[in-house]
C-alpha positions, 0 to 999 in steps of 0.5 A: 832321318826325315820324317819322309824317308821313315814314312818310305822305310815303313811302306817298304818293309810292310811289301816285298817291292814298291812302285815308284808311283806310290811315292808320287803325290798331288802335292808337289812340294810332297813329292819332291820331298819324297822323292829326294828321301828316296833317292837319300835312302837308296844312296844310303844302302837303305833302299833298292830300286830296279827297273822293269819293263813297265815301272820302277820299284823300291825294296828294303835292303838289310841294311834298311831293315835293320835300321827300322828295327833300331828306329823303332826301338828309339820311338817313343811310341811303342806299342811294347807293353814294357809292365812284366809279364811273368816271362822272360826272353832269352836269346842266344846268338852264335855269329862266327868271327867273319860276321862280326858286323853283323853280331855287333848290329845284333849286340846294339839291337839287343841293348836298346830293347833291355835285353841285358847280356848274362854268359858270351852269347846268352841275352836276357830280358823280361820285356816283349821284343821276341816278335821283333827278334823273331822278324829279325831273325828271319830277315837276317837269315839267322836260322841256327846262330839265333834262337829265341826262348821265352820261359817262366821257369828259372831256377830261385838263385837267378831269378834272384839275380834277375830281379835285382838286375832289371828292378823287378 
């Protein structure tokens, strides 16, 4: 993905909807490269543009969400302090058969953030991405199939097992 339709995906999901205008530069080398990552984006199903009686906006689609989110995990500038800090986050995720791809999404996402899978649907991790989950959960309208904990409380036997399994 260009480094111009990151830029767009990140002022997209910072507002609800975007004027097309806010895309338009002096440059217009720039512009037109901004306008093609637009146009690259909504051909995706990252974007959205729709029409009002003055102007042209763009919004994030879910799909643009989740592809953020997973964009941001590959950074290698986040701004996650990953040195423990004495919690650990649980997630617990109940998607039904009939969301499959969803849950699969879910799955990948909790992967690259080091969240280790302890028991079916129970997901475990020492490092801070709950606000993530926690915004991914609201995009994804996910109020009861996912629910988010962060505990210092585990018993001696798995906290054993937990160290040994993220090297702490």
């Amino acid at each position: 993905m260009s480094s111009h339709s990151k830029k767009i995906l990140k002022k997209l999901a910072e507002s609800p909807a975007v004027s097309i205008e806010n895309f338009k530069e002096e440059d217009t080398k720039t512009s037109y490269a901004l306008s093609r990552a637009l146009k690259n984006l909504v051909d995706s199903n990252y974007a959205e543009i729709y029409k009002s009686e003055r102007q042209n906006y763009a919004r994030i689609t879910p799909r643009g969400k989740s592809k953020l989110n997973s964009m941001m995990l590959d950074s290698e500038t986040t701004l996650v302090n990953t040195s423990w800090d004495g919690f650990w986050r649980i997630i617990l995720l109940d998607l039904p058969e009939n969301r499959k791809s969803e849950r699969e999404s879910l799955r990948y996402l909790l992967k690259k953030a080091g969240f280790v899978c302890l028991k079916n649907s129970a997901w475990i991790s020492p490092f801070p991405f709950e606000h993530l989950f926690t915004n991914i959960k609201k995009d994804l309208g996910l109020s009861t199939e996912m629910m988010i904990i962060v505990t210092q409380f585990v018993d001696e036997e798995t906290k054993k097992f937990l160290f040994e399994t993220f090297g702490k």
